[in-house]
N, C-alpha and C positions, 0 to 999 in steps of 0.2 A: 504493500500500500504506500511503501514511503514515496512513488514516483506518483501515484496519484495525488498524493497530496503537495507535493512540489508541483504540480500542471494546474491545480486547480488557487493557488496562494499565487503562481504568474498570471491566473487570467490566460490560459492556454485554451488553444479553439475545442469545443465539446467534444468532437468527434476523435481526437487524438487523447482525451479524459476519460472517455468511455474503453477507448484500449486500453489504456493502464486500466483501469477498474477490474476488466475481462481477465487482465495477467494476472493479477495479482493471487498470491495465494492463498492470503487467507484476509479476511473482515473484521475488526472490534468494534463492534458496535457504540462504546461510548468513546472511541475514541476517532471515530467517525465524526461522529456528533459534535466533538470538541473541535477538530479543524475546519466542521463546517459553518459552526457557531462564529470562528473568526471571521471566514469568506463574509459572515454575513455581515457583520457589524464593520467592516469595512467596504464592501460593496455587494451591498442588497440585491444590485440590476444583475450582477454577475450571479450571486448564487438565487434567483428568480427562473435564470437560464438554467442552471448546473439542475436543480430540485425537478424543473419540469423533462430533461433530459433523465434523471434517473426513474422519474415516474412511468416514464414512455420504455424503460429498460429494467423492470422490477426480476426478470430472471437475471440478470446478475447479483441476485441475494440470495438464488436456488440454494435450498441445502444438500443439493443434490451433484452442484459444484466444489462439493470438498472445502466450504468455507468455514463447516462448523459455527455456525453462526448463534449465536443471543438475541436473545430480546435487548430492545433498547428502553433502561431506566428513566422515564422523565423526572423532572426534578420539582415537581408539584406533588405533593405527598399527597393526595387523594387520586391521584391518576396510576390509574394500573399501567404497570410496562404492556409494550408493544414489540410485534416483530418489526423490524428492522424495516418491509415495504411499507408494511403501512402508516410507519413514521415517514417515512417519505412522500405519501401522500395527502399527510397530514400536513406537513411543511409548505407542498403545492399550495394547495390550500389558504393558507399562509399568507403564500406571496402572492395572492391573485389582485391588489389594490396595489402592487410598487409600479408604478410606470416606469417610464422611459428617463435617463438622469441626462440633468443639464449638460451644456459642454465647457461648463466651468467645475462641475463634480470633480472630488479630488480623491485618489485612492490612493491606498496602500498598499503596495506588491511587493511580496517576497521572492527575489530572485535568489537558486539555491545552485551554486557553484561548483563546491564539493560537499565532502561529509563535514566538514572542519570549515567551510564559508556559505553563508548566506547571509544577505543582504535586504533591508524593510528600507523598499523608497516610499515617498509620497510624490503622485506623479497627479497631472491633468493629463490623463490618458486620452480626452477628447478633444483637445485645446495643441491646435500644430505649431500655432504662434499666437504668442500677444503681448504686449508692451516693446514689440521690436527682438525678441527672444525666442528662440524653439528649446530652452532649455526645461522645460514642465513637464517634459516626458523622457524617460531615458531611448536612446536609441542603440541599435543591434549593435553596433562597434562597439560602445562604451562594457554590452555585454559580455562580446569574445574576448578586449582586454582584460577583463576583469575572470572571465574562465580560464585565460594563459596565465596571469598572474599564480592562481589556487592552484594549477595545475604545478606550478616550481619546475619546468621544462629546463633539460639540460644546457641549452643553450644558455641558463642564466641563472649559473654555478651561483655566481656573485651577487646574486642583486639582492640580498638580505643586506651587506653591508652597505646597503647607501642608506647616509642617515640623514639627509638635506631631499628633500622629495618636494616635484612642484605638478602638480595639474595643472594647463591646459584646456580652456572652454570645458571649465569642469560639471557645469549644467545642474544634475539634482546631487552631484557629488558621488555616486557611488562605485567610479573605481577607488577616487581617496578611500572612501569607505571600506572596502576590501582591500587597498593595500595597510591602512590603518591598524585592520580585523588581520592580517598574515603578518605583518611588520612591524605594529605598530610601539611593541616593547624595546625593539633596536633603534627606532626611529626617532630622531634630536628636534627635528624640525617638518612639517608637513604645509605648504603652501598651497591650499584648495582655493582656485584662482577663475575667473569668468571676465567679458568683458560688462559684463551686469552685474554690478556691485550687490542690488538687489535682490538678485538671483541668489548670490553668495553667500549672502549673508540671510536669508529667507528660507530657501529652498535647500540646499547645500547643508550650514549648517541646523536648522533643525533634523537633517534627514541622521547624519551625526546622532544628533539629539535620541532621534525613532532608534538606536543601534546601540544606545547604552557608552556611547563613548562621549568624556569628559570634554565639550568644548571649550571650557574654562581651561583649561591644559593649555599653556604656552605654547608646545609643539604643536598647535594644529592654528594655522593662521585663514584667516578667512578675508580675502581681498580683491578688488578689482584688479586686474592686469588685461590692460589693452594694447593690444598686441603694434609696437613702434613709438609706443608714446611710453607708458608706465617702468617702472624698473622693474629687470628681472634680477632676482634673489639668486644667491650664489646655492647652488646646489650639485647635488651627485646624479641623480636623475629627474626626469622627466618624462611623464606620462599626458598625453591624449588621446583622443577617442572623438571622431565626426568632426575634423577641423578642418579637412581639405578639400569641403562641399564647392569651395568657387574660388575660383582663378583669383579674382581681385583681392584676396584677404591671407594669400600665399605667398607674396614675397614680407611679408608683415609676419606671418608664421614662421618660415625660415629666419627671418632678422633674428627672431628670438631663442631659435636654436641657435644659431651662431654666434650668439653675445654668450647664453649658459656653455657650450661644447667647446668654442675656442677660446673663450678672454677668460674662462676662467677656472675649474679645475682640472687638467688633465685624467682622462677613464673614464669622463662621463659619457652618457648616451642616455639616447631620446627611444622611448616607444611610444609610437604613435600607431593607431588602428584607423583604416581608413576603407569606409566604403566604397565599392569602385560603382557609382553610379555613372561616371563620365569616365573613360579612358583619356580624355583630354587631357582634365582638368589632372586624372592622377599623373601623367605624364610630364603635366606641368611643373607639380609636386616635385618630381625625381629632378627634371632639369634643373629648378633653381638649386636647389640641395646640391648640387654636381658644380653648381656656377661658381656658389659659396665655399667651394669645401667642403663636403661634409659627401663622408661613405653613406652608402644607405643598401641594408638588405633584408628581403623579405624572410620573415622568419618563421612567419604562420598564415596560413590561409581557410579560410570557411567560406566554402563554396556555397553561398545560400541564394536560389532564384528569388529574383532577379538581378540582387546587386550583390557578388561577394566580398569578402573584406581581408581586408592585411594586413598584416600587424608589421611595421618597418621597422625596426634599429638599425639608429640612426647615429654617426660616431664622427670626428674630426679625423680628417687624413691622417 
C-alpha cells in the first residue's frame, strides 16, 4: 500500500491509483482511513474524485483477493464498525455537496523521493501565473533534481561536503527542502533565492515551515536574487531547476554561474535541471556556458513525453 499512498498524497491521475491499489498486497483498514482523512483535509476536490473512483471499484476490497481484510472502526462511539466498501460508500456520500475549487485553492502535496525523503509543499496547483511569477506550483525538473539529489548517484561522491549551498529561481522551495532534509546537519549556510522576494519569503519559507525545519536557523537564508543585478553569495554549490525556459533571461543565468564557479571558490559546480521544451532555447543554454567558460555535462536524463529533462553539471575549465 505504501505506493498507493504516495500516488494519492501527489494528487496522481486515478487510473495509475487504482493500479497501485490492485498491486498491493495486503489492506488496513484504519490505516486506510488515516491517509485518507489527510487527502481530505487538504484537498477535498481530490479525495471527492479518489472516494467516487473506489466506489465504482469496491472489488478491490474482495476478500477473496488475499487482503485479509477488517472492518473499519468509526470513531463515533454509537456507530457500529463497517466493512471496509461500505465505508467507502459512505464517504461518496459525503462528498456529494464539495464542488469544483477555485483557481486560487491552495494545496498540500506530499512528494515522496525515497524511503528516507519526502517532501509537504503548499502549491496553487491551479494558478500557472500570477503576480508576474509561475513559482505557486512546483514543476517536473524541480522534481527529478530533487529524486537525483535522494538518490546520492555516484557521480556525486562529494556533494555532502558543500557546506555554502545557493538555489536558483527556487519557487515553493523544495529542492532547498530536500537538500536541507539529506544535508542539512553538514550544511553552514543555505541561500533559498527567487527573483520574487515574495515568493521567498511566502511560499519558500513557510513551505520550510510545513517540513519541520527551523527557519529561525541562521543557515537557511531566504532572499531575492535577480539574476545580473543582486549579489551572489560565495558558495560551494548551486542548485536549479526550470531556469532555462527562454532565451532572454540566459545570459543573466550564466553571468551568475560565472561570478559563483570562476571568481570565487575553486570545485564548485552548478546542477541545474532543465526541461527540454525548446531545443533552441537548450542549445542556447550550452553555447553561452561554452562562451563563458564553463564545462557542462549531462549527467541525468528522464525521458518524460513531451518534454524530457537534464540535469547539467556545470564546472569552470
Amino acid at each position: 500500500m505504501e505506493r498507493f499512498y504516495q500516488l494519492i498524497h501527489q494528487r496522481a491521475p486515478l487510473a495509475e491509483v487504482l493500479d497501485a491499489l490492485s498491486k498491493a498486497e495486503s489492506i488496513v483498514p484504519e490505516e486506510l482511513t488515516v491517509e485518507f482523512e489527510l487527502v481530505r483535509s487538504r484537498n477535498p476536490f481530490y479525495a471527492k474524485k479518489l472516494v467516487k473512483a473506489l466506489s465504482e471499484n469496491t472489488h478491490l476490497f474482495d476478500e477473496d483477493a488475499n487482503r485479509n481484510l477488517s472492518v473499519v472502526h468509526r470513531p463515533t462511539l454509537n456507530q457500529e464498525p463497517i466493512e471496509l466498501n461500505e465505508w467507502v460508500f459512505e464517504q461518496y456520500v459525503e462528498f456529494l455537496s464539495v464542488g469544483a475549487p477555485s483557481p486560487m485553492f491552495k494545496d498540500i502535496i506530499r512528494y515522496t523521493f525515497s524511503r528516507n525523503l519526502a517532501v509537504d509543499v503548499q502549491e496553487q496547483p491551479l494558478l500557472l501565473c500570477a503576480s508576474g511569477t509561475t513559482g505557486f506550483r512546483t514543476w517536473e525538473a524541480a522534481l527529478f533534481l530533487a529524486e537525483f539529489l535522494a538518490q546520492s548517484p555516484p557521480a556525486l561522491e562529494d556533494i555532502s561536503h558543500k557546506h555554502r549551498v545557493l538555489e536558483l529561481g527556487a519557487g515553493t522551495g523544495l529542492v532547498s527542502i530536500a537538500w536541507a532534509k539529506l544535508h542539512g546537519s553538514q550544511t553552514k549556510k543555505l541561500y533559498v533565492t527567487d527573483g520574487d522576494s515574495t515568493l521567498v519569503e511566502q511560499s519558500a519559507r513557510n513551505n520550510f515551515a510545513l517540513n519541520g525545519l527551523d527557519t529561525a536557523q541562521d543557515k537557511y537564508i531566504f532572499r531575492r536574487l535577480w539574476w545580473g543585478e543582486d549579489e551572489i553569495p560565495d558558495v560551494d554549490l548551486i542548485l536549479a531547476a526550470d531556469v532555462t525556459y527562454d532565451t532572454s533571461v540566459i545570459p543573466h543565468l550564466v553571468e551568475c554561474l560565472v561570478t559563483a564557479l570562476v571568481h570565487q571558490n575553486s570545485g564548485n559546480f552548478a546542477l541545474i535541471a532543465a526541461t527540454v521544451r525548446n531545443e533552441e532555447t537548450v542549445a542556447a543554454f550550452e553555447s553561452c556556458c561554452s562562451l563563458r567558460g564553463l564545462d557542462f555535462s549531462i549527467i541525468a536524463e528522464k525521458p518524460i513525453d513531451p518534454a524530457p529533462i537534464r540535469i547539467y553539471k556545470i564546472q569552470h575549465h
